[in-house]
C-alpha positions as MATLAB code, in Angstrom:
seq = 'XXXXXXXXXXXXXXXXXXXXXXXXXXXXXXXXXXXXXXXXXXXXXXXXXXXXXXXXXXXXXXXXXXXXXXXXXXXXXXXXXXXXXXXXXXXXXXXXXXXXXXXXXXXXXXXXXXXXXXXXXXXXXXXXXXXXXXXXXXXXXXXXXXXXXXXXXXXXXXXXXXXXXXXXXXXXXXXXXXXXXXXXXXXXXXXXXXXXXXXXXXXXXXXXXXXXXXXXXXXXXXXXXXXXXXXXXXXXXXXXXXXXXXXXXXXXXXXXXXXXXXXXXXXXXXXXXXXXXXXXXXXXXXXXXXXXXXXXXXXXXXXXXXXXXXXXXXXXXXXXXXXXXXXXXXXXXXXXXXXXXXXXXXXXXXXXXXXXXXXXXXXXXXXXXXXXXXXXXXXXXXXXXXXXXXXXXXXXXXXXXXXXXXXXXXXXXXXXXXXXX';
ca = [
      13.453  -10.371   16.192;
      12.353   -6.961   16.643;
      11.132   -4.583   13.324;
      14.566   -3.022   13.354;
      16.295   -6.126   12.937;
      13.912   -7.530   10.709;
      14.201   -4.868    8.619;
      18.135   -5.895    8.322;
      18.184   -9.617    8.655;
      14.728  -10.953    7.388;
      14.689  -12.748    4.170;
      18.197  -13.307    3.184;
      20.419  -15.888    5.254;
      24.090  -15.698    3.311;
      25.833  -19.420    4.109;
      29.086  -19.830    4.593;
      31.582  -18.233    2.095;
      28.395  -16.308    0.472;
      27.653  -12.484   -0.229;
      26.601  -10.857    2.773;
      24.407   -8.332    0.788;
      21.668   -9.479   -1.088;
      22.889  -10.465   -5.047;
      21.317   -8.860   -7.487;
      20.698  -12.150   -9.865;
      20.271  -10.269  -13.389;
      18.735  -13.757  -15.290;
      15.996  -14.137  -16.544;
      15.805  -17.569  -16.335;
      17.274  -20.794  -14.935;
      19.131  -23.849  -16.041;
      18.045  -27.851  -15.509;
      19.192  -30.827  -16.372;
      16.522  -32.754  -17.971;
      13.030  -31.612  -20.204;
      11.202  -33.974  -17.188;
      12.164  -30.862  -14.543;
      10.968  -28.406  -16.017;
       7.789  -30.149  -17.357;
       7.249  -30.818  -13.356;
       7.774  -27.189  -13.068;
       4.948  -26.168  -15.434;
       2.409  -28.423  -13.153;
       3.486  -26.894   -9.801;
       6.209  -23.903  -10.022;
       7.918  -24.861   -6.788;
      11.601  -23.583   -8.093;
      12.831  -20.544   -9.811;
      12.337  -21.335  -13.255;
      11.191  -18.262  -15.438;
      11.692  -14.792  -13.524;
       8.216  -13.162  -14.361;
       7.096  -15.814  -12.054;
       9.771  -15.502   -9.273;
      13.661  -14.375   -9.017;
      15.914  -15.316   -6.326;
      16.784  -11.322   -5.110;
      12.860  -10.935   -5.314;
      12.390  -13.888   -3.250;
      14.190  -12.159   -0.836;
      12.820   -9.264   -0.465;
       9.554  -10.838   -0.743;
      10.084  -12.609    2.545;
      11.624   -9.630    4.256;
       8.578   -7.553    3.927;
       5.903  -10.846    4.701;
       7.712  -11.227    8.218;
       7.624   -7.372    8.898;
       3.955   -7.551    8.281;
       3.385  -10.574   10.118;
       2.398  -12.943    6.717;
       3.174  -16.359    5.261;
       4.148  -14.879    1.801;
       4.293  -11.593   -0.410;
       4.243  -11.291   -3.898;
       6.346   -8.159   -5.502;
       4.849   -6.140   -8.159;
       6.082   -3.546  -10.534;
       3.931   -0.360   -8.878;
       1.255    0.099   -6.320;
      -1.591    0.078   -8.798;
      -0.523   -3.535   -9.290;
      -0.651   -4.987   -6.107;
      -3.902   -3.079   -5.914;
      -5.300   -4.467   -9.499;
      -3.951   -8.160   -8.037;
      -5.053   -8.277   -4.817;
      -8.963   -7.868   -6.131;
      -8.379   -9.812   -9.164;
      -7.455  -12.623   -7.166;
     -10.828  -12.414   -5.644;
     -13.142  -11.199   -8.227;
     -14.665  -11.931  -11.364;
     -17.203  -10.553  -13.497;
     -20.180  -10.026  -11.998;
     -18.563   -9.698   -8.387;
     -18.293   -6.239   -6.310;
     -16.436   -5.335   -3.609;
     -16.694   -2.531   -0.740;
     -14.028   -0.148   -0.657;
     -13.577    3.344    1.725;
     -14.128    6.451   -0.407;
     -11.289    7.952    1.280;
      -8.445    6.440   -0.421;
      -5.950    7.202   -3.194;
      -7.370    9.352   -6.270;
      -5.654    6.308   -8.875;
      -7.323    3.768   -6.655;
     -10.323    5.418   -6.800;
      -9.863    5.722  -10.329;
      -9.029    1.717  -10.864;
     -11.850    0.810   -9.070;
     -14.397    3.555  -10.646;
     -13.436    3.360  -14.194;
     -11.026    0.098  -15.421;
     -12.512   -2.511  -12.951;
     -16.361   -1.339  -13.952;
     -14.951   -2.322  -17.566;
     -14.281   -5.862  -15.892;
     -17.630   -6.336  -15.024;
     -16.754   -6.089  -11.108;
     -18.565   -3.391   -9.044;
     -17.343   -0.957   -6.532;
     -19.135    0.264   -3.984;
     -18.130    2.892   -1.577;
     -18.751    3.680    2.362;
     -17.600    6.633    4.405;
     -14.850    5.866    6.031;
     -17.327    6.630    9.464;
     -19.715    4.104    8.769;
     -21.036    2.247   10.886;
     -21.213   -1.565   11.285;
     -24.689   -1.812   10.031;
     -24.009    0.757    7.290;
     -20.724   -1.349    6.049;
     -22.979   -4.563    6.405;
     -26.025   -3.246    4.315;
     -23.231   -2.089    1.893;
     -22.002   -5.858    1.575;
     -24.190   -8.014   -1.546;
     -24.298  -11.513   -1.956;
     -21.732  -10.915   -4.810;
     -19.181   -9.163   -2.648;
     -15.959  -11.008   -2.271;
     -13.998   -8.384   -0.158;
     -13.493   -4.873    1.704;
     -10.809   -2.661    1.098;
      -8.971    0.506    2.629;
      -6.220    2.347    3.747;
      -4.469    2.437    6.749;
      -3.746    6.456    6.378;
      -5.984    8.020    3.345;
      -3.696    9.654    0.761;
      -4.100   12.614    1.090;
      -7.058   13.041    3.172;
      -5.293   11.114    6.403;
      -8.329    9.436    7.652;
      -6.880    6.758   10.010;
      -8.948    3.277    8.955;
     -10.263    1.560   11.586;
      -9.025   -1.648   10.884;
     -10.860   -3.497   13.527;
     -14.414   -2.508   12.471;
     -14.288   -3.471    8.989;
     -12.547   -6.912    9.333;
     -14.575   -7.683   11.845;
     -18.205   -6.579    9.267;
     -15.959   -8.421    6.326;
     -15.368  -11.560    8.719;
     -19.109  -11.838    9.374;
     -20.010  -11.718    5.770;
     -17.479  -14.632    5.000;
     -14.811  -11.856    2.729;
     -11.431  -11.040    3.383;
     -10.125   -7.482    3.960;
      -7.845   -6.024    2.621;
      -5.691   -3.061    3.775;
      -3.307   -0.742    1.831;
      -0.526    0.209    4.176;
       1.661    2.466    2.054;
       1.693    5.667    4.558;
       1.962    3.248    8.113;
       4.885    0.800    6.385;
       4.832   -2.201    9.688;
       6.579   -0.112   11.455;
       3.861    1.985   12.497;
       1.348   -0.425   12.279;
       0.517   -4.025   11.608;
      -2.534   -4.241   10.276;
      -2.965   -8.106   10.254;
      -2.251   -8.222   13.853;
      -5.946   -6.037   13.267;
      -7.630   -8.169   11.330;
      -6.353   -7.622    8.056;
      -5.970  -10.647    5.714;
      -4.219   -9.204    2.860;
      -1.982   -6.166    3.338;
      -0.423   -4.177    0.459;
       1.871   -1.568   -0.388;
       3.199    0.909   -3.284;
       6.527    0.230   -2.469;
       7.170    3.615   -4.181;
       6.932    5.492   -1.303;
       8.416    4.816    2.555;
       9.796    1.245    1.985;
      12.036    2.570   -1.103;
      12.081    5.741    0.359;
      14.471    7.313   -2.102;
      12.676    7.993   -5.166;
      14.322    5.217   -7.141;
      11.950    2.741   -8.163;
       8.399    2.116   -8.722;
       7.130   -1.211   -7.007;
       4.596   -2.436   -4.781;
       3.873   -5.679   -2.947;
       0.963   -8.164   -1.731;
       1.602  -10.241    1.384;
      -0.957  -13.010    2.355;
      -1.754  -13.188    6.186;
      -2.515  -17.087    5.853;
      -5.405  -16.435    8.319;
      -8.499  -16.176    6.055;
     -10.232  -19.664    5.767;
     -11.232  -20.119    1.828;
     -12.862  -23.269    2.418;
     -15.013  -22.284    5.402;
     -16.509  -19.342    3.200;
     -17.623  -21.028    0.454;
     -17.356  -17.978   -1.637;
     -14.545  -18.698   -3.303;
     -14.646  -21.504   -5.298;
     -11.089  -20.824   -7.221;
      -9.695  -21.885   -4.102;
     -11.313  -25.008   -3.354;
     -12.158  -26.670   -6.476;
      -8.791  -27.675   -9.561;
      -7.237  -24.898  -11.455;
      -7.848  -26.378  -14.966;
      -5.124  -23.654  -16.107;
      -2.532  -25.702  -13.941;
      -3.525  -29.315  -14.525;
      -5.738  -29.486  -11.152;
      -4.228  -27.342   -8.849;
      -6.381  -26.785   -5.807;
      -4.377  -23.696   -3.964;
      -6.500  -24.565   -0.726;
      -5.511  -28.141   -0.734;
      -1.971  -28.166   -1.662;
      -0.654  -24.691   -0.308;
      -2.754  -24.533    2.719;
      -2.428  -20.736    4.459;
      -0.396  -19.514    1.369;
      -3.641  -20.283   -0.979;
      -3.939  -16.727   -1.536;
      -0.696  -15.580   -2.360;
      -0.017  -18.814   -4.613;
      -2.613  -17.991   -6.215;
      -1.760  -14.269   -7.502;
       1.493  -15.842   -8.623;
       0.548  -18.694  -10.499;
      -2.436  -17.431  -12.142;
      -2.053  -13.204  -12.601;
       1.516  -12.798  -12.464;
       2.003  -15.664  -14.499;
      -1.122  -14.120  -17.235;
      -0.401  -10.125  -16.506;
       3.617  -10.305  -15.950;
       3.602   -7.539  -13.861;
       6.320   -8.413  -11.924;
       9.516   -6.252  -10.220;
      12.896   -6.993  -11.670;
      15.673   -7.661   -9.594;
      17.927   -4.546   -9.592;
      14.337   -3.113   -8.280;
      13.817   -5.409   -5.508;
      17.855   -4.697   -4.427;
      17.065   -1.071   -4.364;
      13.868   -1.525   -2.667;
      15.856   -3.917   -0.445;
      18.273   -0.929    0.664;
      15.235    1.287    1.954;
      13.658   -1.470    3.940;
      16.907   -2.004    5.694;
      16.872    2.256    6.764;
      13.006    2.001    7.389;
      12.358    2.112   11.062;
      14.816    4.899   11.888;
      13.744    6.667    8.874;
       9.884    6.488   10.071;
      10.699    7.845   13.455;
      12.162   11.183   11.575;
       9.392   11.533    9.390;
       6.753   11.423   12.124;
       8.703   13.776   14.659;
       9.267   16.558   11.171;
       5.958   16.286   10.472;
       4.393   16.348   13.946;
       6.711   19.997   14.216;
       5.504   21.091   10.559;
       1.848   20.727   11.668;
       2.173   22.520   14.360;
       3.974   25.225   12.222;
       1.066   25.269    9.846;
      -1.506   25.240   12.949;
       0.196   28.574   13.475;
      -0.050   30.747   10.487;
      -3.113   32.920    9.611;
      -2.800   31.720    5.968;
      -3.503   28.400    6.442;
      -7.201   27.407    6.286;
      -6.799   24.133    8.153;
      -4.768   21.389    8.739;
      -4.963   17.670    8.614;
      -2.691   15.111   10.113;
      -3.577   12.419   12.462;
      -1.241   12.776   15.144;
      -2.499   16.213   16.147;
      -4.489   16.427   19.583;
      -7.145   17.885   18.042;
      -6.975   15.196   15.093;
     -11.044   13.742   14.633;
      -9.386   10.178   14.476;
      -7.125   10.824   17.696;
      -8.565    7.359   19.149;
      -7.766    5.539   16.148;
      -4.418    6.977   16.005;
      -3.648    6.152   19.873;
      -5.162    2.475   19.045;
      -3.550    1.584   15.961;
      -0.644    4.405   15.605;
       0.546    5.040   18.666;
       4.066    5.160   17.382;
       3.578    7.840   14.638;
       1.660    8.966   11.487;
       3.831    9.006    9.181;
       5.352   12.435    7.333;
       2.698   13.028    5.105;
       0.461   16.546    6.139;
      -2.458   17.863    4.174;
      -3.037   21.654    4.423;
      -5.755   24.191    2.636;
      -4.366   27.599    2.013;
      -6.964   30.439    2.367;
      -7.600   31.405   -1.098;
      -7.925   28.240   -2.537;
      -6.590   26.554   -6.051;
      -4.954   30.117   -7.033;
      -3.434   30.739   -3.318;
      -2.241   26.804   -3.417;
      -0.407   27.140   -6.540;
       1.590   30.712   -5.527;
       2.469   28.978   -2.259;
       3.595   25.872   -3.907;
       5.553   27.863   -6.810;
       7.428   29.659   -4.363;
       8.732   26.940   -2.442;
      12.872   26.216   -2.966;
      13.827   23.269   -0.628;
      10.492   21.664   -1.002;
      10.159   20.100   -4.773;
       6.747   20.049   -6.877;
       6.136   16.871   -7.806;
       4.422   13.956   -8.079;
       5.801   11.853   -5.576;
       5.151   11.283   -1.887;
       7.075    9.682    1.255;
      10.442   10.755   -0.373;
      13.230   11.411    2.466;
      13.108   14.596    0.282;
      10.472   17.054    1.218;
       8.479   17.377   -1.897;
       4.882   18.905   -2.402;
       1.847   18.081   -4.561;
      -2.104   19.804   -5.313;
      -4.178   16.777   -5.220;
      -7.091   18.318   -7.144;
      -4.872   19.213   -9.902;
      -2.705   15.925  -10.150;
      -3.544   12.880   -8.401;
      -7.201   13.547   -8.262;
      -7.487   15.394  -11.559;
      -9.954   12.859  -12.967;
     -12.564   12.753  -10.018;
     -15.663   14.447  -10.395;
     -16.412   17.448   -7.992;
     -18.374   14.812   -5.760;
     -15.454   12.216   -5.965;
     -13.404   14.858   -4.415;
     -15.187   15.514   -1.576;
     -15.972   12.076   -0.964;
     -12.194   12.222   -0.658;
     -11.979   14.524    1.438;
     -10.386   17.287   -1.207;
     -10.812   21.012   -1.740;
      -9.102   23.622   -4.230;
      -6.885   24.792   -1.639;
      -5.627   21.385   -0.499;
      -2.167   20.735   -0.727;
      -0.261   17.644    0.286;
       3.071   18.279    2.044;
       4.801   15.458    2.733;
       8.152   16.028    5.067;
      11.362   14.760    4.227;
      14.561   13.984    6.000;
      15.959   17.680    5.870;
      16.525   19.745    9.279;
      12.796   20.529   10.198;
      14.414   24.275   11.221;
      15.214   24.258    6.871;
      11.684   22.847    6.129;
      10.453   25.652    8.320;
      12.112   28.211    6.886;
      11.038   27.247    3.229;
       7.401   27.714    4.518;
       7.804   31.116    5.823;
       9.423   32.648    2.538;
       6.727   30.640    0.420;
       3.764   31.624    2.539;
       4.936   35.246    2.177;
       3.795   34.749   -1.412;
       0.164   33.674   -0.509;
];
């Protein structure tokens, strides 16, 4: 099946007689017969049995969104910053490190700074433009993976996907890619290289504001055993009476994994009535991307225009700095998000922001409502004045991210609020 279909079909195959719509099943846990089933259960979770673990309406969803990124399994999460937390928990301990692009999400940057440093795991950051020898003199015996972002929130750096699995691959580590901005149905980053992809479901997938999620999904393509790095995935999980993920789950080591061990310890799981929301956006996704990219590609332009406006940033302009990356691994769009610096910095931001009517201030991005947000005051409040540029932030920066609205509407909410730069 195509994305578009996927989008509607994937994950949920009603039987004869049953709901066509994904149920919402509000339980939190499941009935059995005999004390013997569920004690089988507790040595290899294979059914629904307790719904911190797994939940049929999650399930679902959970395989709708591994087949639109081209995975063997996903793993639903109650925000972004969890699937983020999980996906290097799964591979590090204390005493590991990990590379990660400086251009990424201020609470990422913030996670991985500050509350992972507290772990005893050890970040360490590359431009975005370095080079293969540069991300390969960044890598230490102790590194377990390399992360980034497909589009940097908000600096809009397009990752090149390509170059840093291939660095990660030599090195014997995974990589892992968060694909918020892209969604699959702009790009695909395991069909890159990618082994782990993740999302804050938050944003285009739910698309509506309503819930806070994100998700994990496991390529199956990264060979645990062959590395020899990772010895929680070779040798028995004591914790689950000898488990060996590599040995009895095969490609879906990864993602088994994250369940049976951190969701199963952290409980940061999504809760059905979530996932059904979440479910709703994913089936409205692809036509809803296509809007978003063709607004924001006529909003650029807009802001390209006006004498008030510093500079702009968004990938899919011609005179973008990533335009190869974006022709290689966006060719299809760049998603709705724009990042702009008004002349005049923080104090000119905020008057332009203020005055806006349609768009809303808020903290929220990726909405099919137009909404605004000053990175160096929100998001990125807690980075130091290096952080920020490392991130690619200034005073003046706003993040505009283009809803769903008539762009002629979004247009005309500029004008009047630029008139009170």
């Amino acid at each position: 099946m195509k994305i578009e279909t996927q989008c509607l079909h994937e994950g949920y195959y009603p039987k004869n007689g049953e709901p066509r719509v994904v149920p919402i099943v509000q339980s939190t846990t499941y009935r059995f017969d005999s004390t013997d089933h569920i004690a089988q259960l507790f040595d290899m979770p294979t059914e629904f049995m307790y719904s911190r673990f797994a939940n049929p309406t999650c399930d679902a969803v959970e395989k709708k969104i591994a087949a639109l990124e081209g995975g063997v399994g996903a793993m639903l999460t109650s925000s972004g910053q969890a699937a983020s937390l999980c996906s290097i928990l799964n591979l590090c301990n204390a005493g590991d490190s990990f590379v990660a692009v400086s251009a990424i999400y201020g609470g990422t940057v913030n996670l991985f700074s500050v509350t992972l440093k507290k772990f005893g795991i050890e970040c360490i950051w590359v431009s975005p433009d370095a080079t293969e020898a540069q991300i390969k003199k960044a890598i230490k015996k102790n590194t377990k993976v390399v992360f980034g972002e497909t589009i940097a929130n908000p600096a809009l750096r397009v990752f090149d996907i390509e170059r840093f699995a291939k660095v990660a691959h030599q090195a014997g580590i995974p990589l892992i890619v968060d694909n918020t901005f892209a969604t699959p149905v702009l790009c695909r980053p395991i069909e890159w290289g990618a082994d782990i992809v993740i999302h804050s479901t938050t944003k285009y997938m739910d698309g509506h504001a309503l819930q806070v999620g994100g998700v994990i999904v496991d390529s199956g393509n990264f060979d645990w055993a062959a590395s020899k790095k990772f010895p929680e995935f070779t040798e028995p999980d004591e914790s689950y009476h000898g488990v060996v993920y590599t040995r009895d789950f095969g490609k879906m080591a990864y993602i088994i994994k994250a369940r049976m061990q951190l969701m199963r310890d952290l409980g940061c799981y999504q809760s059905a009535h979530a996932a059904f929301l979440l479910n709703l956006g994913l089936e409205t996704l692809p036509v809803r991307m296509k809007r978003y990219c063709l607004n924001a590609s006529v909003v650029a332009e807009y802001f390209k225009c006006s004498d008030k406006i510093e500079s702009v940033t968004y990938p899919g302009l011609p005179e973008s700095n990533d335009r190869d990356l974006v022709q290689k691994y966006l060719p299809d769009g760049c998603s709705g998000v724009i990042s702009i610096s008004i002349k005049g910095g923080r104090s000119a931001a905020v008057r332009f922001m203020d005055a806006l009517k349609l768009a809303s201030n808020e903290v929220h991005v990726a909405d099919i409502r137009t909404c605004v947000l000053h990175p160096a005051s929100a998001t990125h409040r807690q980075l130091t004045d290096e952080q920020l540029v490392a991130a690619g932030i200034d005073g003046g920066m706003i993040r505009f991210s283009c809803g769903l609205e008539n762009v002629e509407d979004i247009i005309a909410d500029i004008e009047q609020a630029l008139a009170a730069v």
